[in-house]
MIDRENLUM-473919 format. One line per 4 residues: number of its first residue (from 1); their letters; for each residue z, x, y of C-alpha. Coordinates in steps of 0.25 Angstrom, whole numbers, plus 2048, in hexadecimal, padded with zeros to 3 digits. Each point is the difference from the previous one (the first is absolute). Layout:
% MIDRENLUM-473919
NUM) a) Z:X:Y  ...
This chain:
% MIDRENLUM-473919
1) xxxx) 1EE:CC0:690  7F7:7F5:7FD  804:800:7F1  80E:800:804
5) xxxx) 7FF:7F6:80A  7F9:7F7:7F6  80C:804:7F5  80B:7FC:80A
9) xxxx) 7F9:7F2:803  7FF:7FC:7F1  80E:804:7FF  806:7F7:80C
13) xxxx) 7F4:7F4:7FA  805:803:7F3  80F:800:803  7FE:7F1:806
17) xxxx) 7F8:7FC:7F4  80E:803:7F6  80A:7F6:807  7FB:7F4:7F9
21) xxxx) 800:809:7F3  80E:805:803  807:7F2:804  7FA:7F8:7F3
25) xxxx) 805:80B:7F9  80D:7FD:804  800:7F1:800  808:7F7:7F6
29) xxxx) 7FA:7FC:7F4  7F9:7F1:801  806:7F2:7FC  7FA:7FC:7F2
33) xxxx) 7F5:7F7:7FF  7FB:7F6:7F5  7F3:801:803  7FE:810:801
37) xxxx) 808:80C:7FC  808:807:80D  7FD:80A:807  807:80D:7FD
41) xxxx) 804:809:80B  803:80F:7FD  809:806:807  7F9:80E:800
45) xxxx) 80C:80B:807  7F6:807:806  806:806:80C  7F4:7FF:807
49) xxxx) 7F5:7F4:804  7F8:7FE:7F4  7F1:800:801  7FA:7FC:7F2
53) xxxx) 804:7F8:7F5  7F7:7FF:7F3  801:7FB:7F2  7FA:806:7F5
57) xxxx) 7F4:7FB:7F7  80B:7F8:7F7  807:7FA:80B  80D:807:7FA
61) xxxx) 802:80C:80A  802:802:80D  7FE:80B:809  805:800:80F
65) xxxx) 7FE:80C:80B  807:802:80C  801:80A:80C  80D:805:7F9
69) xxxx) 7F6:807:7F9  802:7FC:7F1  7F9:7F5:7F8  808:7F7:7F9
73) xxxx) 7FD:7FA:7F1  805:7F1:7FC  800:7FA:7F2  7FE:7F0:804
77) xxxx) 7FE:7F6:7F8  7FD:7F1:804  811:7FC:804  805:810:804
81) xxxx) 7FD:80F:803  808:80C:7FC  7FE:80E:806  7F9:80B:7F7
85) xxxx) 7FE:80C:808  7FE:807:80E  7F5:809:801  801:80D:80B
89) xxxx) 7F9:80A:804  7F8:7FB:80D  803:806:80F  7FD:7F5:808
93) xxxx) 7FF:7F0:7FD  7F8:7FB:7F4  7F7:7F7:805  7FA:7FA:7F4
97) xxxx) 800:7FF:7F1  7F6:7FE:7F5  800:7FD:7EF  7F6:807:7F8
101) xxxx) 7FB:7F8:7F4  80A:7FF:7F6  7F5:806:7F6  804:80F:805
105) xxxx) 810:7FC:800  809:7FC:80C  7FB:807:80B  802:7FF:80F
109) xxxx) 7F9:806:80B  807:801:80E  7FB:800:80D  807:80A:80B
113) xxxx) 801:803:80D  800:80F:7FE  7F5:7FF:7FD  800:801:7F1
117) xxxx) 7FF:7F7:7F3  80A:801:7F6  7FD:7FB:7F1  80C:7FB:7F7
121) xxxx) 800:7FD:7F3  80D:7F9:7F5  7FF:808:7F4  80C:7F9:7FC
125) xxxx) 805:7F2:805  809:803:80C  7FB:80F:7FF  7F4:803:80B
129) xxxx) 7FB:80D:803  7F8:804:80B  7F2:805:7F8  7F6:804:80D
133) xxxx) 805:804:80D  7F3:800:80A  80A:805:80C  7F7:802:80C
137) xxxx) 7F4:7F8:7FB  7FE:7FD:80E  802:806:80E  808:7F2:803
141) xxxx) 806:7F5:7FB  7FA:7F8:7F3  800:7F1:803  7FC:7FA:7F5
145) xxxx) 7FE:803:7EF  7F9:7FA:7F5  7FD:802:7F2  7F2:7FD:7FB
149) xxxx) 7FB:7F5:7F7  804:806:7F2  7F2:800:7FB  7FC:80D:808
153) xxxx) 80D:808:7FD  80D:804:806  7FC:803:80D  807:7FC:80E
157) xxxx) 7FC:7FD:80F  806:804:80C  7FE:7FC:80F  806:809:80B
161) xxxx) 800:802:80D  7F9:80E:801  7F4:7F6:800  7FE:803:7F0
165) xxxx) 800:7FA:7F2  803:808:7F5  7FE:7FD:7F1  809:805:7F6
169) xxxx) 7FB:801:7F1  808:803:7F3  7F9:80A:7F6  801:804:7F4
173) xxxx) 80A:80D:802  80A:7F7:808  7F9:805:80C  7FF:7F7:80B
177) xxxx) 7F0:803:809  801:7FA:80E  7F2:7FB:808  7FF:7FE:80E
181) xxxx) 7FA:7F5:808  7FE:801:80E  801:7F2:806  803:800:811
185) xxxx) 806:809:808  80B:7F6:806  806:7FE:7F0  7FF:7F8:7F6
189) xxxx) 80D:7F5:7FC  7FA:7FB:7F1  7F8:800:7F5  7FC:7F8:7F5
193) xxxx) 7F9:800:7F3  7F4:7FA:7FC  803:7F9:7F3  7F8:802:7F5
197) xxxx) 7F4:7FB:7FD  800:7F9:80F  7F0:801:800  7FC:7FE:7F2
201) xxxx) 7F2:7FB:7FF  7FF:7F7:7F2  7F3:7FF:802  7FC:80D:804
205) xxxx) 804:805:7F1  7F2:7FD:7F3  803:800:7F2  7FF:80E:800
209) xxxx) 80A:804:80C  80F:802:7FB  808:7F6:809  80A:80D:803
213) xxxx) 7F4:808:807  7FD:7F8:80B  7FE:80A:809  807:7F7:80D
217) xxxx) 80C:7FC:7F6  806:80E:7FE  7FF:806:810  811:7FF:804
221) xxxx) 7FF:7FC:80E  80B:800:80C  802:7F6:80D  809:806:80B
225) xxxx) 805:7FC:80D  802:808:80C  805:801:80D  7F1:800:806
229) xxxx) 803:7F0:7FD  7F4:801:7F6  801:800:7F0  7F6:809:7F8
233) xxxx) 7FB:802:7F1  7FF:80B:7F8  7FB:801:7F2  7FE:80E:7F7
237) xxxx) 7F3:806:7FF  7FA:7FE:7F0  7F8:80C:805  807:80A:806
241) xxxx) 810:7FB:7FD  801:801:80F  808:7F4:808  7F5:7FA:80A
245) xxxx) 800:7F5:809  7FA:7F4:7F9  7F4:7FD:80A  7FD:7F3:7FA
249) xxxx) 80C:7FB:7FD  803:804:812  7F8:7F5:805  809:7F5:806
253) xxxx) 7FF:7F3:807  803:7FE:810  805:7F3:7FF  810:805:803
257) xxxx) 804:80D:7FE  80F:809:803  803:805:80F  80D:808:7FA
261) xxxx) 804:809:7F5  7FE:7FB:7F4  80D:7FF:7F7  7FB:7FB:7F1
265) xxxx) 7F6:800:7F8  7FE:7F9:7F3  7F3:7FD:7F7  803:7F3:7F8
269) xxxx) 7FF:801:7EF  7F3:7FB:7FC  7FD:7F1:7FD  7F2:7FD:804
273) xxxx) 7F5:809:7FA  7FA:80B:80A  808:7F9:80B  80B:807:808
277) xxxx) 80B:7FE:808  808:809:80A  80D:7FC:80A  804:809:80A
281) xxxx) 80B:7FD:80B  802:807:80F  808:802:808  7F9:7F6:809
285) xxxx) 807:7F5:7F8  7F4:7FC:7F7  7FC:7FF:7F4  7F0:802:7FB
289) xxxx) 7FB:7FE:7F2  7F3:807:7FE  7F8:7F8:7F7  7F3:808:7F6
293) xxxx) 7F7:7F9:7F8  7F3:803:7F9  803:810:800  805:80B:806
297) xxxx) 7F4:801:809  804:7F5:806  805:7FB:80C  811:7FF:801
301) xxxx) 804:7F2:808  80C:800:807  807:7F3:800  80D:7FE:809
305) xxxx) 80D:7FC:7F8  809:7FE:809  805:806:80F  80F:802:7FD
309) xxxx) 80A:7FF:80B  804:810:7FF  7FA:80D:7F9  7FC:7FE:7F1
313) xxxx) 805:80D:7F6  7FC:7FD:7F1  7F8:7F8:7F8  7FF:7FC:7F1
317) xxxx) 7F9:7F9:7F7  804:7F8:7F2  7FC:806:7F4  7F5:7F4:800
321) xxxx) 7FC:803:80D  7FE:7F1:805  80E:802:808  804:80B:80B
325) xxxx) 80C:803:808  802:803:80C  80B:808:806  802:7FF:80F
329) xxxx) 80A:806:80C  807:7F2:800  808:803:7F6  7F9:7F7:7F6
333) xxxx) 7F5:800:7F2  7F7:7F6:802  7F7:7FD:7F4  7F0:7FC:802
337) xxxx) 7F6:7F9:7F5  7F2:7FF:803  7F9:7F1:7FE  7F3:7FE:7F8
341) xxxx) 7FA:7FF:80F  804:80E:804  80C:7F9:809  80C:809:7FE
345) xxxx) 80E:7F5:803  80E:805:7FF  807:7FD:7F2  80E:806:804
349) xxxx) 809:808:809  80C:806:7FC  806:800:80C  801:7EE:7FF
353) xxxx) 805:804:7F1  80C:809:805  805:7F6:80B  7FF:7F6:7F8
357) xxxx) 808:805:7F4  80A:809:809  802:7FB:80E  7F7:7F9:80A
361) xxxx) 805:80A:80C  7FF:80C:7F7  7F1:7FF:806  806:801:80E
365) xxxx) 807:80B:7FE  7FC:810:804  7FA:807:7F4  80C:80B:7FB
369) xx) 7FE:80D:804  7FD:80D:7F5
């Protein structure tokens, strides 16, 4: 009863986190501007409230899902879009969507409420087939999916709210393994990777060590976020191959911390040598960035971003990872850059963009219903 309790509240939440992505999708396409390109706004036809919108790693494809239970495909280019393809074969809404590395092809993993992870691949431009159905991976829904940094393979992520993570890995035969990760019994929202080489050690290699075997380097390692309003992290065993809790890497500061469900997750891509960076946002309208440096026996700081006015659902960062934006229950993507003092300040919001270049009412008005 519990379980379903929880699957029905991260339905409902989930529903009300879809009307901004619903309503832009609709909206008209942005007056020109001299000093930027415009915006382009697609017009999904999903008959449902969408609830994820990703581009590939080229920027050239976009895959959109929805609680009508298909995913969409989109050709975009920098001035238009075109449909390419629906995807089926879900029972329930798709929550979330992810690109593998386009080393192993064009593949996209999706995230579903039944439970299950469903794996499609183009063989043929326009021509997708469905190469891995994990139905039933979970007892409940699965919030959230991602593909791992290509370095360690094709393998995905899954968060669900049975309170598990499971790892999906591609062998050999085609086959598909699956791991389990226990996380907290009140479920789990996201997951993130690690990206590769995110505690290198320089100088922890000699002359005589090859740079590929630092034994820290190669350990793929998870961050989730769960509805005990805490994150965790995970790394893979080198000795037994077993997911384990990552007890050094589980030591946080006190300094501010999350009082509700946490809703993203997201580790930054590397910049400074053996420092990183983790932002997760809550359902208690924060966002934290948990900062590590020097290790990952050392302590994470969690600095405050920002307290937003309503619920915060997603976060990403650019492929630099100097920038991160941030998507709230105000209908609006605000973008964040951290200063060389650590002070993050607001470098835009999309919401002033759209008002300015549609109509300055349009603000005002109620968000359009799925």
């Amino acid at each position: 009863n519990n379980k379903n309790n929880n699957n029905n509240n991260n339905n409902n939440k989930n529903n009300n986190k879809t009307t901004m992505a619903s309503t832009t999708s609709n909206a008209m396409p942005a007056a020109s501007s001299s000093s930027a390109p415009a915006p382009i706004y697609v017009d999904t036809q999903h008959d449902d409230m969408v609830h994820d919108a990703q581009l590939d790693y080229y920027g050239v494809k976009l895959a959109t899902s929805s609680s009508d239970r298909t995913v969409k495909i989109y050709n975009v280019s920098s001035t238009a879009y075109e449909h390419a393809a629906t995807l089926t074969g879900a029972d329930g809404p798709v929550w979330q969507v992810s690109w593998a590395h386009p080393k192993f092809g064009v593949i996209l993993a999706c995230a579903c409420f039944d439970g299950s992870i469903l794996i499609f691949q183009e063989t043929r431009p326009r021509d997708w087939t469905m190469v891995h159905a994990a139905k039933q991976l979970h007892e409940s829904s699965v919030n959230s999916v991602a593909f791992c940094p290509h370095e360690f393979g094709l393998m995905c992520a899954g968060a669900s709210s049975d309170g598990r993570v499971s790892v999906l890995t591609h062998q050999s035969d085609n086959s598909w393994s699956v791991e389990y990760i226990q996380d907290n019994a009140l479920g789990v929202n996201a997951v993130s990777w690690a990206p590769y080489g995110a505690y290198y050690d320089a100088s922890a290699v000699t002359e005589d060590d090859n740079a590929d075997e630092n034994p820290e380097d190669e350990q793929p390692r998870l961050v989730t976020g769960g509805c005990d309003n805490r994150i965790r992290f995970w790394i893979k065993s080198k000795d037994t191959g077993l997911w384990v809790q990552d007890e050094k890497s589980n030591s946080f500061g006190t300094e501010v911390a999350h009082s509700d469900w946490v809703r993203d997750v997201a580790w930054a891509p590397c910049i400074l040598p053996n420092v990183n960076v983790v932002a997760s946002c809550s359902e208690d309208r924060r966002v934290i960035i948990w900062t590590q440096k020097n290790g990952a026996s050392n302590e994470w700081k969690p600095t405050l971003l920002h307290t937003f006015d309503s619920p915060v659902w997603r976060l990403s960062w650019s492929v630099t990872g100097h920038m991160l934006a941030v998507s709230s229950g105000d209908n609006d993507v605000t973008l964040w850059k951290s200063g060389l003092d650590g002070v993050w300040t607001q470098m835009d919001t999309t919401l002033e963009e759209s008002t300015t270049a549609q109509n300055p009412a349009a603000a005002a008005a109620p968000p359009a219903q799925g």
